[in-house]
C-alpha positions in Angstrom: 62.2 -49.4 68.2 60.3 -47.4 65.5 61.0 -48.6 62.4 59.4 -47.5 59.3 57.0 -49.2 56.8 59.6 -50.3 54.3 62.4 -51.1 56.8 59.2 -53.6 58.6 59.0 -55.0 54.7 62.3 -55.9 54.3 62.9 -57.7 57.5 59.7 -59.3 56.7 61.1 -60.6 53.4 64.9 -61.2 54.4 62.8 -63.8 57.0 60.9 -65.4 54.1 64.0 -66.1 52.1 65.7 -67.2 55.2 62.8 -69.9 55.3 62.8 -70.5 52.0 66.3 -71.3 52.1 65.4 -73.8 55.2 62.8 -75.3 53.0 64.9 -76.1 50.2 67.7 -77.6 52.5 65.0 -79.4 54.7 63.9 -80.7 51.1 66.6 -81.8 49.8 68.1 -83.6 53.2 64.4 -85.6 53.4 64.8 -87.2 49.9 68.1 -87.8 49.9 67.4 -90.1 52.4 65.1 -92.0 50.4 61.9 -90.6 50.7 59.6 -89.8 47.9 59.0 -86.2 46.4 55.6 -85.7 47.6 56.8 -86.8 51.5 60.0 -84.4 51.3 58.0 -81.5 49.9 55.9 -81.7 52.7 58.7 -81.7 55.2 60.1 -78.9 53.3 56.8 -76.9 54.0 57.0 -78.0 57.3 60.5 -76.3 57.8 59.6 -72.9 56.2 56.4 -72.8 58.6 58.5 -73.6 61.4 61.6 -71.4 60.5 58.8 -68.8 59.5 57.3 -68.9 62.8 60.2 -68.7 64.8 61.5 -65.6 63.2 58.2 -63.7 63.5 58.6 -64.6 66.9 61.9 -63.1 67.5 61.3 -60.2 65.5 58.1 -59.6 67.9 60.2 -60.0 70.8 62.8 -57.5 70.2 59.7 -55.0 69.3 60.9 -54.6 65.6 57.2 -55.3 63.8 
């Protein structure tokens, strides 16, 4: 698939906020349960690297970047 420049950008970003949205939820589900900021920040980075990761890995996949 040959997609342009911006069209690559945007997928790139709609993936970032998908992560960021995984972070936050990740985040939020780790101190709720009674850990400490610091602890559930760090899971939440966790889950964006991960979340990240796996959709630059499908996008690759499927030949889109």
């Amino acid at each position: 698939m040959k997609l342009s420049l911006g069209v690559k950008l945007l997928v790139i970003v709609i993936c970032v906020l998908i992560s960021l949205i995984v972070a936050i939820v990740a985040t939020w589900i780790n101190h709720s349960s009674g850990a400490s900021i610091g602890d559930a920040v760090l899971f939440g980075g966790g889950a964006f690297a991960g979340c990240m990761i796996l959709c630059l890995a499908a996008l690759s996949t499927f030949s889109v970047l």
